[in-house]
N, CA and C atoms as an extended XYZ file, in Angstrom:
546
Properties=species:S:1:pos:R:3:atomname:S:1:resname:S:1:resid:I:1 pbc="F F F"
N         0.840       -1.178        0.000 N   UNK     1
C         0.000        0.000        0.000 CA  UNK     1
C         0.887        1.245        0.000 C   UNK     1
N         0.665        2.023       -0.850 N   UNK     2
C         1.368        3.389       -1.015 CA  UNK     2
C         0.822        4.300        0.309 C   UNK     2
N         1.997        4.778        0.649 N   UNK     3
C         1.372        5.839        1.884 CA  UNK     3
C         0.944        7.353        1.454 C   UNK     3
N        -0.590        8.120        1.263 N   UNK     4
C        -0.701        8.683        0.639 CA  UNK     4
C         0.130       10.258        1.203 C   UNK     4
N         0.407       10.443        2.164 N   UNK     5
C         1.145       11.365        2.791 CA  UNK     5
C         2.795       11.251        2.436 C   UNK     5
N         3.218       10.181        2.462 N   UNK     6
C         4.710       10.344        1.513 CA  UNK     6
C         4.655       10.640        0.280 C   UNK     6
N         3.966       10.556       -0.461 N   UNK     7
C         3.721       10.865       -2.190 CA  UNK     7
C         3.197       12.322       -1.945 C   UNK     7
N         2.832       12.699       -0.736 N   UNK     8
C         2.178       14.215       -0.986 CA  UNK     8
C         3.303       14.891       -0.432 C   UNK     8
N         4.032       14.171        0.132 N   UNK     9
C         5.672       14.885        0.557 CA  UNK     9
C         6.946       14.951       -0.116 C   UNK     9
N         6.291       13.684       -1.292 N   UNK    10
C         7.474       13.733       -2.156 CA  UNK    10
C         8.781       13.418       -1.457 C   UNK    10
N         8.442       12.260       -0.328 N   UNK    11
C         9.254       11.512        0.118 CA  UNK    11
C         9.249        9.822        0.141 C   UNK    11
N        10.143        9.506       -0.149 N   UNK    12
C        10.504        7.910       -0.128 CA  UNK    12
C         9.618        7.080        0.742 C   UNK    12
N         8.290        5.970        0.436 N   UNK    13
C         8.025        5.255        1.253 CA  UNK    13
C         8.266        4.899        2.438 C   UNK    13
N        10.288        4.654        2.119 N   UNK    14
C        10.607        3.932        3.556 CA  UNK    14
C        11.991        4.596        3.449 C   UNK    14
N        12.266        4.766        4.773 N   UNK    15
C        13.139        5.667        5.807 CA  UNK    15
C        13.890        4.908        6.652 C   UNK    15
N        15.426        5.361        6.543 N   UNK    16
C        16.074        4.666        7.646 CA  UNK    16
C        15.235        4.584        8.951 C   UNK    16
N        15.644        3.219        9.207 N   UNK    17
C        15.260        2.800       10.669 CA  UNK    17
C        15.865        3.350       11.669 C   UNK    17
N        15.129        3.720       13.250 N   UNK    18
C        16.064        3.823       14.138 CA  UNK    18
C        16.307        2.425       14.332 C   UNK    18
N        17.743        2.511       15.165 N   UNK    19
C        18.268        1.066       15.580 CA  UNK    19
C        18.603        0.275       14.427 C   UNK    19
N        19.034        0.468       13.147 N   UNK    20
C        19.606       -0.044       11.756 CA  UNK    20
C        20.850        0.966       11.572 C   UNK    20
N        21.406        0.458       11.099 N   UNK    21
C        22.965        1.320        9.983 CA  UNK    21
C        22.713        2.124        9.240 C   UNK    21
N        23.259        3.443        9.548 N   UNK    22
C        23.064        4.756        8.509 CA  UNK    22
C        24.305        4.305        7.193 C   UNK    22
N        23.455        4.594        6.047 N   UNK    23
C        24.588        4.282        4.532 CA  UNK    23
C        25.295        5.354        4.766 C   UNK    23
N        26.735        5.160        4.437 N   UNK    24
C        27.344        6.293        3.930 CA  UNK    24
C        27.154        6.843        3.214 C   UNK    24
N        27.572        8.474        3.002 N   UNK    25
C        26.970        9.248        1.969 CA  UNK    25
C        28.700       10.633        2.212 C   UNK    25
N        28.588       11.231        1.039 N   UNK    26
C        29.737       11.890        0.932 CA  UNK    26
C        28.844       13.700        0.317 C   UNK    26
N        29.267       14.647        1.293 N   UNK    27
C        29.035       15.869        0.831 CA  UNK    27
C        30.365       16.596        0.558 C   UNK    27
N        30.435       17.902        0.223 N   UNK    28
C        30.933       18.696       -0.255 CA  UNK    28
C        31.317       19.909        0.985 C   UNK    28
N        31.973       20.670        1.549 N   UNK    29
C        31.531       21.605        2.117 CA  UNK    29
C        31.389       22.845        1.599 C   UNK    29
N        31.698       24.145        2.122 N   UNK    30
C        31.170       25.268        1.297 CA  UNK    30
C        32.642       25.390        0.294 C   UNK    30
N        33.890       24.956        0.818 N   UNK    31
C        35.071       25.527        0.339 CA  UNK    31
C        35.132       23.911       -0.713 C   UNK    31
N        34.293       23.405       -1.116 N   UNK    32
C        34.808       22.269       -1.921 CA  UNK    32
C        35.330       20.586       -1.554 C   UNK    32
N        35.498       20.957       -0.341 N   UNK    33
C        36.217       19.988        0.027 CA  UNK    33
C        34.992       19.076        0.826 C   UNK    33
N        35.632       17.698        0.017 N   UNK    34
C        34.373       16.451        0.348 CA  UNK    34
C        34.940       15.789        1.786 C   UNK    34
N        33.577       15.504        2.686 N   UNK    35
C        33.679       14.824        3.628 CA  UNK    35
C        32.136       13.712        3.713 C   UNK    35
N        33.165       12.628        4.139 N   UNK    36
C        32.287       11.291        4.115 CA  UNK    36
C        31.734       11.251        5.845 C   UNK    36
N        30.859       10.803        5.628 N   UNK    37
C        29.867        9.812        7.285 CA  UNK    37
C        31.179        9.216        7.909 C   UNK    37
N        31.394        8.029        6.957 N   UNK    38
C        32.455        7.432        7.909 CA  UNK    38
C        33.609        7.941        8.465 C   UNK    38
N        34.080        9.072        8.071 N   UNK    39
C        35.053        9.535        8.518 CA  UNK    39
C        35.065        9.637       10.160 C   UNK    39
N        33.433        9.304       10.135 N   UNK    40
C        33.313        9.767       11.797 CA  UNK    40
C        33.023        8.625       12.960 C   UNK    40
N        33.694        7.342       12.103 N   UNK    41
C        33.063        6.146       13.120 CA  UNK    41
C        33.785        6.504       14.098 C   UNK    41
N        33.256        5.677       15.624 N   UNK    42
C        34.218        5.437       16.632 CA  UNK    42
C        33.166        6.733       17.071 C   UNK    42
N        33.022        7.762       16.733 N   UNK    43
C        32.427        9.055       17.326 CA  UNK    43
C        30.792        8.982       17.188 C   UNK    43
N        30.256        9.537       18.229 N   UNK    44
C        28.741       10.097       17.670 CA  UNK    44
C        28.709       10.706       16.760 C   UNK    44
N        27.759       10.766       16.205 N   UNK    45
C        27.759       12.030       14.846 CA  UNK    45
C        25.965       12.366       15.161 C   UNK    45
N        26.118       14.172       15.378 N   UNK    46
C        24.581       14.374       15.148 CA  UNK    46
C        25.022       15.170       13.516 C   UNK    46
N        23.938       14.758       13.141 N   UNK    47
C        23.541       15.157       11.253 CA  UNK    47
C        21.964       16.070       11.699 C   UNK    47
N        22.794       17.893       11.348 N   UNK    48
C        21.547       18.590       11.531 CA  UNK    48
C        21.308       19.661       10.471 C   UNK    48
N        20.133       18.982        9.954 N   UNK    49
C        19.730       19.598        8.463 CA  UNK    49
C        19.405       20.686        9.061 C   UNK    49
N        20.259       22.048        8.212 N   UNK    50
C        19.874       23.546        8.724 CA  UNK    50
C        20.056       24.551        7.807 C   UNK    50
N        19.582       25.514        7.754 N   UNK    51
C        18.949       26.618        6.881 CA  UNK    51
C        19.368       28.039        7.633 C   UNK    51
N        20.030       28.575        5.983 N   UNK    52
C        20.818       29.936        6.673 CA  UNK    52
C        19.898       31.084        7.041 C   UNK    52
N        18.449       30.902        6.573 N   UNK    53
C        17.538       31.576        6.799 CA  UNK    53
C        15.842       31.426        7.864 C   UNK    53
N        16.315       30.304        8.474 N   UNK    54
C        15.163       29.206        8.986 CA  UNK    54
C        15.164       30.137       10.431 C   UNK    54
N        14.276       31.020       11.348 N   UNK    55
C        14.774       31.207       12.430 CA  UNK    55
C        14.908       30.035       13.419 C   UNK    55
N        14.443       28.595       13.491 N   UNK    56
C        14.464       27.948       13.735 CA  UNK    56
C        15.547       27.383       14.096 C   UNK    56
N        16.526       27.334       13.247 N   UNK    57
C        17.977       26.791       12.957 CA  UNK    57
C        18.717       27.669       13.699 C   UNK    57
N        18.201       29.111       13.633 N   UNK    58
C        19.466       29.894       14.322 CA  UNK    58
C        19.288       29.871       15.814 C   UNK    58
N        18.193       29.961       15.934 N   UNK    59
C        17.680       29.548       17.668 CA  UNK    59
C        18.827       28.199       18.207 C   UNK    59
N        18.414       27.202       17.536 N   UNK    60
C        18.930       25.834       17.810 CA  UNK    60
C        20.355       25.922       17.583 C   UNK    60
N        21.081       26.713       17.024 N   UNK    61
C        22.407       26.457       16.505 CA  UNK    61
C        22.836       26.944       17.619 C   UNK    61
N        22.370       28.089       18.354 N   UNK    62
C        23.115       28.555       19.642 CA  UNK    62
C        23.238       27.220       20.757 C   UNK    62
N        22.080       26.319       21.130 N   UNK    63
C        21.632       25.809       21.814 CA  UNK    63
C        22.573       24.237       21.699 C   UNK    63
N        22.943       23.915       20.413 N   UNK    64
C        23.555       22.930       20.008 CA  UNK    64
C        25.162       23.360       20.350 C   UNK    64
N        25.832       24.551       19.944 N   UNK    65
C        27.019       24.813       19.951 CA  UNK    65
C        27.471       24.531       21.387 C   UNK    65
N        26.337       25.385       22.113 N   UNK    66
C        26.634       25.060       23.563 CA  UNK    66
C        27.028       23.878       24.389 C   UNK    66
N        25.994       22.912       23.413 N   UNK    67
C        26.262       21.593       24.652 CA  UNK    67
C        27.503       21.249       23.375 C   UNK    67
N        27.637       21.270       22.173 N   UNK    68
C        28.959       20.632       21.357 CA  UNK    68
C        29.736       20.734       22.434 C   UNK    68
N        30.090       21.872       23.224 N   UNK    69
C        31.192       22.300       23.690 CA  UNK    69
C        32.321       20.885       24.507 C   UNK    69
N        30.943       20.708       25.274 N   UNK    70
C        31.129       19.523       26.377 CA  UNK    70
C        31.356       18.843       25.776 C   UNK    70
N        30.918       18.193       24.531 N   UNK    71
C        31.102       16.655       23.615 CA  UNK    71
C        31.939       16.391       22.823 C   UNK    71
N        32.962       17.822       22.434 N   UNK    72
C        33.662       18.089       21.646 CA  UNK    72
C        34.757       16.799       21.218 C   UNK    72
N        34.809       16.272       21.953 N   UNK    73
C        36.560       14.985       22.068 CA  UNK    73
C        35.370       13.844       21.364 C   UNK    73
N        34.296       13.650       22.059 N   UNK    74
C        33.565       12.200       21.381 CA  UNK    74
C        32.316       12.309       20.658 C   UNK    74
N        32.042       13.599       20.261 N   UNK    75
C        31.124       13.960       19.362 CA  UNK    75
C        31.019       14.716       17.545 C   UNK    75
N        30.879       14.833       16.910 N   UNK    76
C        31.036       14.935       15.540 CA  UNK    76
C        29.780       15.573       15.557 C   UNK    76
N        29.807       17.094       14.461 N   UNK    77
C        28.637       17.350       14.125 CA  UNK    77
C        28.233       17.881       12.551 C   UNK    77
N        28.138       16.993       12.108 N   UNK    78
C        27.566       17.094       10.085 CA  UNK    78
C        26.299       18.391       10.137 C   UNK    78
N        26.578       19.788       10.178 N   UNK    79
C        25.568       20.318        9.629 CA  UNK    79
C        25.411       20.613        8.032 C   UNK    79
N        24.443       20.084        7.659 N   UNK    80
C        23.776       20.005        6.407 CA  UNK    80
C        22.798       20.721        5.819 C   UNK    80
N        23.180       21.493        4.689 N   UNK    81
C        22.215       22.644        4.051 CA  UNK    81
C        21.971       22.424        3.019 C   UNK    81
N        19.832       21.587        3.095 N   UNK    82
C        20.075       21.340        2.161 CA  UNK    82
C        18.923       21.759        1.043 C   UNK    82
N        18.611       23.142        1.742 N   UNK    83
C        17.484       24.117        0.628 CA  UNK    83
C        18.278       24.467       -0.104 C   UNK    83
N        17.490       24.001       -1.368 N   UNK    84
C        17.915       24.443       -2.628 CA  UNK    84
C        17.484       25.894       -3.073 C   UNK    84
N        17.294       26.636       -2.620 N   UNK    85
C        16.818       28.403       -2.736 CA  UNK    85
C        17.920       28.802       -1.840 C   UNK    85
N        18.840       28.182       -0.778 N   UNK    86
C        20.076       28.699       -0.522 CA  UNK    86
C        21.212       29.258       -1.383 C   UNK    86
N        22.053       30.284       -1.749 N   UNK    87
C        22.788       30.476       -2.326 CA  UNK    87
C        24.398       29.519       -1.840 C   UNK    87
N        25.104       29.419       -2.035 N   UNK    88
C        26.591       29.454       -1.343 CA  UNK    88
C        26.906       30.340       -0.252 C   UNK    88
N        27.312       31.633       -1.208 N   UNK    89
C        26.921       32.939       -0.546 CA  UNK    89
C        26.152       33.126        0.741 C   UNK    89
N        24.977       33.151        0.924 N   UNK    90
C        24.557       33.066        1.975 CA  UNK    90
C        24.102       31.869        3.095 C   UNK    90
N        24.514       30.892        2.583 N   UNK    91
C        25.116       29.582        3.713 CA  UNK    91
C        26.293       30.262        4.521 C   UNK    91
N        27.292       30.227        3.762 N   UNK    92
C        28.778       30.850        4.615 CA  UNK    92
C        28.506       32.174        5.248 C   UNK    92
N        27.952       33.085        4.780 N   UNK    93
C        27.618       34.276        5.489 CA  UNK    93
C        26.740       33.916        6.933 C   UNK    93
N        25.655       32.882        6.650 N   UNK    94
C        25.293       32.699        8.197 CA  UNK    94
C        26.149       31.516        8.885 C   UNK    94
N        26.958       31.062        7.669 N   UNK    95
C        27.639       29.781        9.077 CA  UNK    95
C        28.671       31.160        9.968 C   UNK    95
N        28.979       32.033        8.983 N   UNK    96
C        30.502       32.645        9.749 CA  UNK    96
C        29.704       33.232       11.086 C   UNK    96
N        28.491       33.886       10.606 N   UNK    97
C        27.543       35.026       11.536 CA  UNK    97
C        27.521       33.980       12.853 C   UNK    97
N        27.335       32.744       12.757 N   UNK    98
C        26.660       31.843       13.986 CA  UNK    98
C        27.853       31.052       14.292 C   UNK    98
N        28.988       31.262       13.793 N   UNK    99
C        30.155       30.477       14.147 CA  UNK    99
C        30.165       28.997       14.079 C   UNK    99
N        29.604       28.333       13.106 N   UNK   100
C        29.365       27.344       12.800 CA  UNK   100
C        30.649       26.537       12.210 C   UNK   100
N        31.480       25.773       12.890 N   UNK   101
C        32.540       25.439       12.318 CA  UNK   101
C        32.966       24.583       11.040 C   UNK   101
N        31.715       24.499        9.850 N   UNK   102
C        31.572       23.425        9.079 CA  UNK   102
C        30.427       23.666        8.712 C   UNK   102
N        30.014       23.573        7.473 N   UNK   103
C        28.447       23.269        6.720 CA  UNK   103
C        28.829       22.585        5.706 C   UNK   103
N        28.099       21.319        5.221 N   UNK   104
C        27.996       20.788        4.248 CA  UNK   104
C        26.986       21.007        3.143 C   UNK   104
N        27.154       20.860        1.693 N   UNK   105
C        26.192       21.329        0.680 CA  UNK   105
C        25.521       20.155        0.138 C   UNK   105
N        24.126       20.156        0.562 N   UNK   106
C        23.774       19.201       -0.253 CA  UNK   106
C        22.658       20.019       -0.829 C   UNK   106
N        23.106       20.132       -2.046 N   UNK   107
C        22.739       20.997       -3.176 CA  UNK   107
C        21.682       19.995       -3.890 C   UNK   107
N        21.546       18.673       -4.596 N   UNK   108
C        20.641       18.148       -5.195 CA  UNK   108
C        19.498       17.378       -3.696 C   UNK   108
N        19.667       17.520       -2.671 N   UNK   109
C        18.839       17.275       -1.410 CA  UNK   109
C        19.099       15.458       -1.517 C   UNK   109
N        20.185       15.629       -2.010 N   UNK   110
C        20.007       13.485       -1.930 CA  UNK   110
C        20.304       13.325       -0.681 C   UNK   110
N        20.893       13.655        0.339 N   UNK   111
C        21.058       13.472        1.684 CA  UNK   111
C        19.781       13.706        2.181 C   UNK   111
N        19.638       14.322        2.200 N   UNK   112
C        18.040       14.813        2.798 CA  UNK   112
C        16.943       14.171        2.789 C   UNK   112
N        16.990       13.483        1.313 N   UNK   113
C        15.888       12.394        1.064 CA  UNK   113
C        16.015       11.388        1.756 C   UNK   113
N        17.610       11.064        1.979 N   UNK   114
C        18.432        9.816        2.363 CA  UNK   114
C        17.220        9.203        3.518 C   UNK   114
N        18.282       10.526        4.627 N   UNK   115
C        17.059       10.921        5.558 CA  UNK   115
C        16.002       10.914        5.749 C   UNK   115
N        14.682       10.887        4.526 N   UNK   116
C        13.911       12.045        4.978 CA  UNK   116
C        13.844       13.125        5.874 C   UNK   116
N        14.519       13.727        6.368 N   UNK   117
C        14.356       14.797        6.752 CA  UNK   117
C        12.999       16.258        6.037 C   UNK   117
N        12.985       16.397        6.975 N   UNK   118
C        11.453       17.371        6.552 CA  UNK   118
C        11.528       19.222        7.104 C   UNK   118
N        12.329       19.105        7.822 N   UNK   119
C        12.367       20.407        8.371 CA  UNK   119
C        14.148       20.902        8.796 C   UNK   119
N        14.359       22.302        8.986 N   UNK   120
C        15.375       22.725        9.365 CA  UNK   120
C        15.023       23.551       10.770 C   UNK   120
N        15.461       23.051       11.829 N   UNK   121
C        16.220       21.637       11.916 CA  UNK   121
C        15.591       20.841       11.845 C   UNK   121
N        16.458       19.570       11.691 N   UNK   122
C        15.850       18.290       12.089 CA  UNK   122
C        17.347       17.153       11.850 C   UNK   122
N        17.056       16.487       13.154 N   UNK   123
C        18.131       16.291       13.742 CA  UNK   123
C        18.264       14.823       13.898 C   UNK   123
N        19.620       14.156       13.642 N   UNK   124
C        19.718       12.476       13.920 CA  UNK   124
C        20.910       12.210       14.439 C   UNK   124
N        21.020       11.152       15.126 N   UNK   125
C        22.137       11.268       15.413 CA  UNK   125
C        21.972        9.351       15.681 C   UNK   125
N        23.372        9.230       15.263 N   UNK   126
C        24.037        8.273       15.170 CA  UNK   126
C        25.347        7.458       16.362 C   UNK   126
N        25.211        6.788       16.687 N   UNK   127
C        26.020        6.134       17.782 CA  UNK   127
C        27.168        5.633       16.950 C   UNK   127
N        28.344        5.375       18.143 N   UNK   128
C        29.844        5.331       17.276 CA  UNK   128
C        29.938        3.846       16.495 C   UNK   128
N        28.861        2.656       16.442 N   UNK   129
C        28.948        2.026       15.579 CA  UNK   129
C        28.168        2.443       14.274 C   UNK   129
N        27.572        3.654       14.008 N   UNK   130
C        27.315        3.554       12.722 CA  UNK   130
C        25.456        3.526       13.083 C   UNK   130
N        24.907        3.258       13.941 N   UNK   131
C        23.489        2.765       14.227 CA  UNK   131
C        22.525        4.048       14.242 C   UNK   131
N        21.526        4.393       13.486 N   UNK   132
C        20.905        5.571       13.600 CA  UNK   132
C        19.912        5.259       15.179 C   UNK   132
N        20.226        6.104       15.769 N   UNK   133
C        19.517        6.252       17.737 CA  UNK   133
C        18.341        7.034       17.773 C   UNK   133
N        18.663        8.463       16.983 N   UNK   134
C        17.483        9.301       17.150 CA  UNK   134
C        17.455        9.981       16.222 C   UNK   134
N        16.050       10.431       15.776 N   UNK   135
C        15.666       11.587       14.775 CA  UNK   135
C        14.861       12.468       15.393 C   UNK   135
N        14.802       13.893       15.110 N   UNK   136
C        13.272       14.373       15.697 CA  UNK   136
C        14.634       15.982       15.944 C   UNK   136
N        13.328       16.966       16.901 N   UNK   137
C        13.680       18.078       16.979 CA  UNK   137
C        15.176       17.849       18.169 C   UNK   137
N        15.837       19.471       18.228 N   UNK   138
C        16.356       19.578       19.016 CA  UNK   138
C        16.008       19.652       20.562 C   UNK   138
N        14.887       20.070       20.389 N   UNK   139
C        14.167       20.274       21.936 CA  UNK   139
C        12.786       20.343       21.764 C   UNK   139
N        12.342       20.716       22.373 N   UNK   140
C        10.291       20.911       22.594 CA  UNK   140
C         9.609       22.080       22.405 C   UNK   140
N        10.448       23.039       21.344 N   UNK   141
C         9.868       24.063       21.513 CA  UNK   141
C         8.716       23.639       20.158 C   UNK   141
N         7.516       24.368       20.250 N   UNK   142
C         6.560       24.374       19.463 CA  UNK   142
C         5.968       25.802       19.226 C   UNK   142
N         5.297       25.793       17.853 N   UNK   143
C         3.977       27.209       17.909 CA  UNK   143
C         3.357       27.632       19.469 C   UNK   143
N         3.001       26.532       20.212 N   UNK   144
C         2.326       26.955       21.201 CA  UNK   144
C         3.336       27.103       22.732 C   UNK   144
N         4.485       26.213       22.227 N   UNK   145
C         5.756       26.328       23.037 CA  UNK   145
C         7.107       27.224       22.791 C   UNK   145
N         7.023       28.588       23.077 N   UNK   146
C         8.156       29.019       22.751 CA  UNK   146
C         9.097       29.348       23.233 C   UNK   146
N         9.771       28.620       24.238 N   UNK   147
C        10.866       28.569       25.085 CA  UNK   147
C        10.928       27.242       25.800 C   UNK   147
N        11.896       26.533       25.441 N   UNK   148
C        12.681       24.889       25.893 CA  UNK   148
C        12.269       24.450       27.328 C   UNK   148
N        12.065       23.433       27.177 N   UNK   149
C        11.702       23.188       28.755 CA  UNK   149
C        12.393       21.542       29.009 C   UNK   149
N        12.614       21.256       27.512 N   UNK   150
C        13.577       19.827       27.245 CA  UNK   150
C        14.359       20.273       25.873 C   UNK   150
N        15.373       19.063       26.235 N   UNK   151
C        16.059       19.449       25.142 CA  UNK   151
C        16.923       17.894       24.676 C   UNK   151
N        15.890       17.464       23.715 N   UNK   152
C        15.535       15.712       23.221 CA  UNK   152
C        17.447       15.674       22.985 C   UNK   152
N        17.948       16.123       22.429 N   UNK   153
C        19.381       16.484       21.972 CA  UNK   153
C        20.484       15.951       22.376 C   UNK   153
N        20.193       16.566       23.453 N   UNK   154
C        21.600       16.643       24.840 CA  UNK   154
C        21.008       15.133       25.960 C   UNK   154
N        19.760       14.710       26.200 N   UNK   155
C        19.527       13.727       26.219 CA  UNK   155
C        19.858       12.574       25.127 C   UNK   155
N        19.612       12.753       24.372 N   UNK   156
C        20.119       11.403       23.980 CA  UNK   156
C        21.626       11.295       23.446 C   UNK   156
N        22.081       12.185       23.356 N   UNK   157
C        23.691       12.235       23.382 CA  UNK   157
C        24.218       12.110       24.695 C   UNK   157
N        23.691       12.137       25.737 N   UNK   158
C        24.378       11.702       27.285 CA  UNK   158
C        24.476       10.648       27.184 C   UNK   158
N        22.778        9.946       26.972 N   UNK   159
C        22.842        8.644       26.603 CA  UNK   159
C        23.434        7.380       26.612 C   UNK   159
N        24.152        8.065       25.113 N   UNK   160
C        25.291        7.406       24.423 CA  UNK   160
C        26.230        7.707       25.137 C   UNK   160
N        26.710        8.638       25.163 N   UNK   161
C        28.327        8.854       26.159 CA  UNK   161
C        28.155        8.058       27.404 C   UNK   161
N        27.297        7.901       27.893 N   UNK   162
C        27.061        7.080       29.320 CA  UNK   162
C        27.190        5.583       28.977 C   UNK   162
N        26.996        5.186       27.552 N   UNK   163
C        27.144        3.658       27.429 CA  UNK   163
C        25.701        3.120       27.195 C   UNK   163
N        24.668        3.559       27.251 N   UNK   164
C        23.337        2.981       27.136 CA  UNK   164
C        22.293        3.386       26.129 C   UNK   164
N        21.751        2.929       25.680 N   UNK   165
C        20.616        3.167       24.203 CA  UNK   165
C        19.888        4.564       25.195 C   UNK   165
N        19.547        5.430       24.202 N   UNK   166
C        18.443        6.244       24.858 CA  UNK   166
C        16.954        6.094       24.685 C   UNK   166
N        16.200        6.398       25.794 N   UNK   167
C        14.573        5.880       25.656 CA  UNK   167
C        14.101        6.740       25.044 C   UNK   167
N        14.965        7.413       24.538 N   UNK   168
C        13.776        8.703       23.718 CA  UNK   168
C        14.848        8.345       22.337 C   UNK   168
N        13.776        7.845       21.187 N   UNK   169
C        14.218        7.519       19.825 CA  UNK   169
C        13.711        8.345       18.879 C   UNK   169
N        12.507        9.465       18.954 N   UNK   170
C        11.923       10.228       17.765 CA  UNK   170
C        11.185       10.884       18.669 C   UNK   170
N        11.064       11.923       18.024 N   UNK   171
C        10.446       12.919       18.406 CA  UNK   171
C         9.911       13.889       17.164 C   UNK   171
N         8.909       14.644       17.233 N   UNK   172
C         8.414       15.256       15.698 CA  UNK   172
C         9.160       16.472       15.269 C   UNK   172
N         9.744       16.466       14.347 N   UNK   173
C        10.564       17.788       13.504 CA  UNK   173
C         9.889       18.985       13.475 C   UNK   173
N        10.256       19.776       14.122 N   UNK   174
C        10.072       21.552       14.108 CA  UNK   174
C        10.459       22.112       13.519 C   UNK   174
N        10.279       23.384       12.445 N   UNK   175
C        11.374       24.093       12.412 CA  UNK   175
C        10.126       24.722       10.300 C   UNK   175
N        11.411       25.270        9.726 N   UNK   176
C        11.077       25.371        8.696 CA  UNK   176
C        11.398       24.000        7.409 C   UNK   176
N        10.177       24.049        6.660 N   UNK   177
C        10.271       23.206        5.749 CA  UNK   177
C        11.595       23.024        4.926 C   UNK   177
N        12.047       22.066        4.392 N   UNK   178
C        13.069       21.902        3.259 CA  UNK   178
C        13.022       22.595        2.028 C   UNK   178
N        13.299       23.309        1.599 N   UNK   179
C        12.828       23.311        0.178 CA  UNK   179
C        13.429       22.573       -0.631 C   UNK   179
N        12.353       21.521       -1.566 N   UNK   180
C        13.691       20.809       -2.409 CA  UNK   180
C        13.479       21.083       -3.927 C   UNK   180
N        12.677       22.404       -4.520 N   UNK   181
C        12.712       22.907       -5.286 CA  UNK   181
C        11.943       24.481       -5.573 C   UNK   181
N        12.994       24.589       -6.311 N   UNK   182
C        12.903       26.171       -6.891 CA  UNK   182
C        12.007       26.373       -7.536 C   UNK   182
């Protein structure tokens, strides 16, 4: 049975599993230079689809940098831009503005699909064998919630650093839509 809400999303039937192996996939960053998934075994890796124009993303990017700080030695973080109404130009202008140490281009959104991913942000993260753990927002903010009161993120990246699966595996994506065409 076709799911009539993925065809109206113009997304792939079926979606990595949590608790299955994320495929490798290889982006570009803004300066050209390609970096692969695996480069990051052995480490967590959160993969956070984000938008130089999303206020969403810029909220969260503060909020993420912060806890990076602490995770920095056993954590990895793939941010991925992958609206296609982004310029170059203004990716790097807001990575420099938000001090973002890295953005990757995924310019034809094949990562994104990989994913499904649906919004900026929207966030996954991967344990150091390679195993996708969690997808979903950075925290709980909503339309009717506008200031954090959790923060799904930094939970389930303790998680992992602590040695144990986290009980929180998905959570619903906030933020602004993808665009995956012009």
């Amino acid at each position: 049975m076709i799911d009539i809400l993925q065809l109206y999303m113009n997304q792939p039937a079926s979606f990595m599993e949590i608790n299955q192996p994320v495929p490798d996939f290889e982006l570009p960053d803004l300066d050209g230079n390609t970096h692969r998934l695996s480069e990051h075994r052995g480490r967590i890796v959160i993969i956070n689809f984000w938008s130089s124009e999303c206020p969403h993303s810029e909220r969260t990017d503060k909020a993420i940098l912060s806890m990076f700080v602490q995770w920095q030695d056993d954590v990895s973080m793939l941010t991925i831009a992958s609206n296609r109404n982004e310029t170059p130009s203004a990716l790097r202008k807001a990575a420099e503005t938000r001090r973002l140490p890295e953005v990757l281009h995924d310019a034809d959104c094949r990562v994104a699909d990989l994913f499904a991913a649906q919004t900026t942000p929207h966030v996954f993260v991967i344990d150091r064998e390679g195993i996708l753990r969690y997808r979903g927002s950075v925290d709980d903010v909503t339309f009717r919630q506008r200031t954090p009161t959790r923060f799904f993120l930094d939970e389930v990246v303790e998680s992992l650093l602590e040695g144990h699966l986290p009980t929180l595996t998905e959570t619903p994506a906030y933020g602004c839509a993808i665009v995956r065409e012009v």
